[in-house]
N, CA, C and O atoms as a GROMACS GRO file, in nm:
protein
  240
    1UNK      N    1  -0.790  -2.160  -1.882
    1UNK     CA    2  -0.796  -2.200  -1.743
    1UNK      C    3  -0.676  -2.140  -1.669
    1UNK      O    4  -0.558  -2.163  -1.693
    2UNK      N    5  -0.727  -2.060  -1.576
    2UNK     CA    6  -0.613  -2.011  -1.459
    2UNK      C    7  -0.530  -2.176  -1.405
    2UNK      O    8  -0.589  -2.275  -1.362
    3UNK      N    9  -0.416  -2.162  -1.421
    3UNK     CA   10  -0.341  -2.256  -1.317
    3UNK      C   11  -0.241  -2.170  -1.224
    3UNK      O   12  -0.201  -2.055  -1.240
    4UNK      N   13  -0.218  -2.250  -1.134
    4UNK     CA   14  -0.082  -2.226  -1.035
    4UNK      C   15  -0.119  -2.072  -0.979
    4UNK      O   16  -0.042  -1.979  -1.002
    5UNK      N   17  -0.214  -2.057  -0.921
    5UNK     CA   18  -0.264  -1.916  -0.848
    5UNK      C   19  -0.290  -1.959  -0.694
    5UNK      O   20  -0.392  -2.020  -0.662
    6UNK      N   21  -0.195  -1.923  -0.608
    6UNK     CA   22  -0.196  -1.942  -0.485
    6UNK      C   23  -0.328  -1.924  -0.436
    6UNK      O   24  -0.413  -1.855  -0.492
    7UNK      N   25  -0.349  -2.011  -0.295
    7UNK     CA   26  -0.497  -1.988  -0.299
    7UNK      C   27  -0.530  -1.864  -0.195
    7UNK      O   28  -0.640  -1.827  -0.155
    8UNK      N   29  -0.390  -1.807  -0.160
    8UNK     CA   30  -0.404  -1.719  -0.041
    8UNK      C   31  -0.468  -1.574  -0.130
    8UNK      O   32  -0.531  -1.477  -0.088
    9UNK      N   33  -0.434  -1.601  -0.227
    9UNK     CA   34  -0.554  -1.477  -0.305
    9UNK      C   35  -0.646  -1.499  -0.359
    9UNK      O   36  -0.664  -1.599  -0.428
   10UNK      N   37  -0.732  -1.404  -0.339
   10UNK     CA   38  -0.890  -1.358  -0.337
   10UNK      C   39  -0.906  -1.350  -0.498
   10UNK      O   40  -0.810  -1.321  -0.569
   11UNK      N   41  -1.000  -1.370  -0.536
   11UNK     CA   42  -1.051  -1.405  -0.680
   11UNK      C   43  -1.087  -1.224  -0.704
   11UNK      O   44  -1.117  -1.180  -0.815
   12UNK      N   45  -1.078  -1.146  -0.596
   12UNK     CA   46  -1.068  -1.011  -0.650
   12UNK      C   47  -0.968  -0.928  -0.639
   12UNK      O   48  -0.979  -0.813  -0.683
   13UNK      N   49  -0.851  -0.974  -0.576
   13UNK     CA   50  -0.728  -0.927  -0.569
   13UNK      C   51  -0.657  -0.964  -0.663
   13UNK      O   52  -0.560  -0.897  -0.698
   14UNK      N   53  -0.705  -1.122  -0.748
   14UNK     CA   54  -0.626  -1.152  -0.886
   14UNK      C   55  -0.688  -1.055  -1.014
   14UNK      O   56  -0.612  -1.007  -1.098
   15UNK      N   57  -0.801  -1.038  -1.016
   15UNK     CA   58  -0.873  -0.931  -1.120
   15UNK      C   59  -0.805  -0.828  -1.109
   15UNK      O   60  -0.754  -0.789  -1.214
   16UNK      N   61  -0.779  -0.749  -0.991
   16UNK     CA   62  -0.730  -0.621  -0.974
   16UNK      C   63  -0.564  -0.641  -1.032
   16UNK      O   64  -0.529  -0.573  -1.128
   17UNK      N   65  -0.490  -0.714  -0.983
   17UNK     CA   66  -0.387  -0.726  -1.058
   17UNK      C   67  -0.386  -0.766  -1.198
   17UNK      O   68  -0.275  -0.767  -1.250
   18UNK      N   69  -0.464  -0.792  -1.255
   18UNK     CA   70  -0.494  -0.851  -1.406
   18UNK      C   71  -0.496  -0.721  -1.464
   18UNK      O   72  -0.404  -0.680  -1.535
   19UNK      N   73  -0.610  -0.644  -1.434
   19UNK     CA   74  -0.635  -0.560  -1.481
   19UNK      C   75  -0.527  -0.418  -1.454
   19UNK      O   76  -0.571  -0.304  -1.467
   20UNK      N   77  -0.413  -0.439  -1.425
   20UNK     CA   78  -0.350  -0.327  -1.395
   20UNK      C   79  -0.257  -0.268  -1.481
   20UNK      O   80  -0.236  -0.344  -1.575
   21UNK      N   81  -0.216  -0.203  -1.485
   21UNK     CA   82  -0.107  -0.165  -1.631
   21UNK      C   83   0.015  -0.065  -1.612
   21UNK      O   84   0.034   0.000  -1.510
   22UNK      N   85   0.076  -0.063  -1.698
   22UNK     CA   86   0.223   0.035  -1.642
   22UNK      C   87   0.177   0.178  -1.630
   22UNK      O   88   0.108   0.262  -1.689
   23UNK      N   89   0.256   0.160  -1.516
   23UNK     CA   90   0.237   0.291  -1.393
   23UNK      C   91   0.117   0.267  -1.282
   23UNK      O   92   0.085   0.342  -1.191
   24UNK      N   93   0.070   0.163  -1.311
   24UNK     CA   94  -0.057   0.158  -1.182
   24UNK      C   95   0.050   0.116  -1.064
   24UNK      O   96   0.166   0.078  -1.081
   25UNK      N   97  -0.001   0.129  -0.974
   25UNK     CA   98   0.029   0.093  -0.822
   25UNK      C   99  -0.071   0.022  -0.721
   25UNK      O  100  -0.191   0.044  -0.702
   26UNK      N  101   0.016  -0.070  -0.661
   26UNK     CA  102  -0.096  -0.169  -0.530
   26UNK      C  103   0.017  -0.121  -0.410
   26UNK      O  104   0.137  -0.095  -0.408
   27UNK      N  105  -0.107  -0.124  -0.303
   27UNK     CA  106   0.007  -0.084  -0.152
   27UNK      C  107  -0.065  -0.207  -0.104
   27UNK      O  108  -0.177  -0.252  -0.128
   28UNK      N  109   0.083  -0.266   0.010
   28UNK     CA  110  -0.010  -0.386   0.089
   28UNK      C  111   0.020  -0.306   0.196
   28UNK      O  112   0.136  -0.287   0.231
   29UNK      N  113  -0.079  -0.258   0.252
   29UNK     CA  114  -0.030  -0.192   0.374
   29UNK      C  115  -0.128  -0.280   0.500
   29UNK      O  116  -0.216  -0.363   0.471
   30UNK      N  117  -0.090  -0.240   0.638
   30UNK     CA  118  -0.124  -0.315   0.739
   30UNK      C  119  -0.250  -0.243   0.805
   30UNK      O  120  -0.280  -0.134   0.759
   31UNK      N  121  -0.329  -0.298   0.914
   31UNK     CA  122  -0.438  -0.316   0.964
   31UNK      C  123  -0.456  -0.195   1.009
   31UNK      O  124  -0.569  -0.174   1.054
   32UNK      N  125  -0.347  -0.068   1.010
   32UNK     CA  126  -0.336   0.055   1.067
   32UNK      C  127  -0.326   0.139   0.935
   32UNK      O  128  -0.340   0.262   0.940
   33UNK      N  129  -0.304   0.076   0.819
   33UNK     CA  130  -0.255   0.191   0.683
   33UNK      C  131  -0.396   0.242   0.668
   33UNK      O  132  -0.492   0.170   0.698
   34UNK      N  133  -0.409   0.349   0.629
   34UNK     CA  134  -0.554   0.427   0.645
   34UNK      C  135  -0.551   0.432   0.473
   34UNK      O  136  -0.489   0.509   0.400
   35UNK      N  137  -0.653   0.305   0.436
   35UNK     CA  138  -0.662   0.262   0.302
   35UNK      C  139  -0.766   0.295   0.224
   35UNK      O  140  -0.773   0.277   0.102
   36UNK      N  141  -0.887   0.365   0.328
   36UNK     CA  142  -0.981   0.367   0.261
   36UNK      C  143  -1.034   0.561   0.235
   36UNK      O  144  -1.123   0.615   0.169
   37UNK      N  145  -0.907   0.621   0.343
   37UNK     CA  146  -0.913   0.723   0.294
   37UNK      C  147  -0.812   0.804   0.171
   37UNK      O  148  -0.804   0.921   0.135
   38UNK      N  149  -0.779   0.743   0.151
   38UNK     CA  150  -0.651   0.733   0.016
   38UNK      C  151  -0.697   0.649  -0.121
   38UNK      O  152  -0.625   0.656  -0.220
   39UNK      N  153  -0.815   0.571  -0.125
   39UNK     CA  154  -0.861   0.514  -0.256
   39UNK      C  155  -0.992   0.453  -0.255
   39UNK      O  156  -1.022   0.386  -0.156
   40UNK      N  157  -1.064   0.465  -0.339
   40UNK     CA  158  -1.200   0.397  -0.351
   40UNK      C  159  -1.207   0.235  -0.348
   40UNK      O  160  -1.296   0.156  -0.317
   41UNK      N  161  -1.064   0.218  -0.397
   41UNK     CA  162  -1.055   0.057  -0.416
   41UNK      C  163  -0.949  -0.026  -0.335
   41UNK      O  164  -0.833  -0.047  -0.370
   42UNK      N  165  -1.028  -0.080  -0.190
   42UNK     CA  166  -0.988  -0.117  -0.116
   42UNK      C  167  -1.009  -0.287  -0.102
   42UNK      O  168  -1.120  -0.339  -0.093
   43UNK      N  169  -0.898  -0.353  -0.102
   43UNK     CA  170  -0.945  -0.513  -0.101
   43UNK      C  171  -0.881  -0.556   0.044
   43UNK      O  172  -0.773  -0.514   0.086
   44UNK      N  173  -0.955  -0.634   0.104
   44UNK     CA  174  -0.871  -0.645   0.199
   44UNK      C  175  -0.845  -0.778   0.247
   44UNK      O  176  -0.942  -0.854   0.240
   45UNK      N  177  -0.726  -0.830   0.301
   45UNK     CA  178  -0.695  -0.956   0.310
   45UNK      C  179  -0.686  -1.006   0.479
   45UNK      O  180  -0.578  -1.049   0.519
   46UNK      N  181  -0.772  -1.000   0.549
   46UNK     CA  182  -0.741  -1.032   0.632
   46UNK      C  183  -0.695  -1.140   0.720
   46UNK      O  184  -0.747  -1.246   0.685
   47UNK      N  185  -0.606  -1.154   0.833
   47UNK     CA  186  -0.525  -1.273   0.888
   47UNK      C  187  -0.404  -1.307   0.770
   47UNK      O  188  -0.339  -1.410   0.786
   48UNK      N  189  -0.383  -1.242   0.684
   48UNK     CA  190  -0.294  -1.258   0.607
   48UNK      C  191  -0.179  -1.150   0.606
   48UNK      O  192  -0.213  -1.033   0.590
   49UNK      N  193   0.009  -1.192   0.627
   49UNK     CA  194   0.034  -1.113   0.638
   49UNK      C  195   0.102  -1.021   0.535
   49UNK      O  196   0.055  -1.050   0.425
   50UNK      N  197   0.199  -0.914   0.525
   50UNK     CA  198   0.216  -0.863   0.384
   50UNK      C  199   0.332  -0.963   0.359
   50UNK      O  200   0.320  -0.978   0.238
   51UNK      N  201   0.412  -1.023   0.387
   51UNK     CA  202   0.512  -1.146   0.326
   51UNK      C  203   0.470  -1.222   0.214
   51UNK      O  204   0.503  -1.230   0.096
   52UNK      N  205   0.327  -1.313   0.345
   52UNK     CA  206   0.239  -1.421   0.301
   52UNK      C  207   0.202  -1.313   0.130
   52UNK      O  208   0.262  -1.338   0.025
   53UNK      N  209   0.120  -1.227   0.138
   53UNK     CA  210   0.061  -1.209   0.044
   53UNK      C  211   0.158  -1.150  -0.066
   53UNK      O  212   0.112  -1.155  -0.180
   54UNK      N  213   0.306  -1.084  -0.053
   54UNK     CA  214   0.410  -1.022  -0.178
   54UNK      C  215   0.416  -1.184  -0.237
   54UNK      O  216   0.390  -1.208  -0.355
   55UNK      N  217   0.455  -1.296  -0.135
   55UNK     CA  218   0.535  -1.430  -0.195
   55UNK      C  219   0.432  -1.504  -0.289
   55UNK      O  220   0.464  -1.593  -0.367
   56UNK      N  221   0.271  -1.444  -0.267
   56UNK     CA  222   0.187  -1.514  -0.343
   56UNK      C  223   0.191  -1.433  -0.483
   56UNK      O  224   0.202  -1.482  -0.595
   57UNK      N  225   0.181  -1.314  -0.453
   57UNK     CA  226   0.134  -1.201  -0.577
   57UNK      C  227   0.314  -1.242  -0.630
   57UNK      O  228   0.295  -1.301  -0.737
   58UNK      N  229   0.445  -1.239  -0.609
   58UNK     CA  230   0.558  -1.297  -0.672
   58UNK      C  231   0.527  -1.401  -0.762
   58UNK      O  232   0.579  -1.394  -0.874
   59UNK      N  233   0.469  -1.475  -0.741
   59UNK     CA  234   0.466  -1.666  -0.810
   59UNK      C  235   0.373  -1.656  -0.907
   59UNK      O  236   0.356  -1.767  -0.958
   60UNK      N  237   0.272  -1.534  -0.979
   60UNK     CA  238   0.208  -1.494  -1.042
   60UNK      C  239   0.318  -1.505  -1.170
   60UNK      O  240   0.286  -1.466  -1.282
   0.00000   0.00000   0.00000
């Protein structure tokens, strides 16, 4: 059983970090970062800001 997973993340933004491994990379970039021409795998969090979402993905 998952415990203590903020709820400000998405049940597919926790997979994507699960599944990631040394040397992968995540960008939180903003409503202007041009995300979808730079990667196939785009999650997006919206009304959320990049603080809100580093301090959640931190407590992981």
């Amino acid at each position: 059983m998952l415990k203590k997973i903020p709820k400000v993340l998405s049940p597919q933004l926790v997979k994507a970090l699960m599944e990631m491994g040394h040397g992968d990379e995540i960008v939180l970039g903003d409503a202007n970062f041009p995300g979808c021409s730079l990667s196939t795998n785009v999650i997006r969090a919206d009304g959320l800001s990049g603080a809100v979402l580093l301090k959640a993905i931190l407590e992981l």
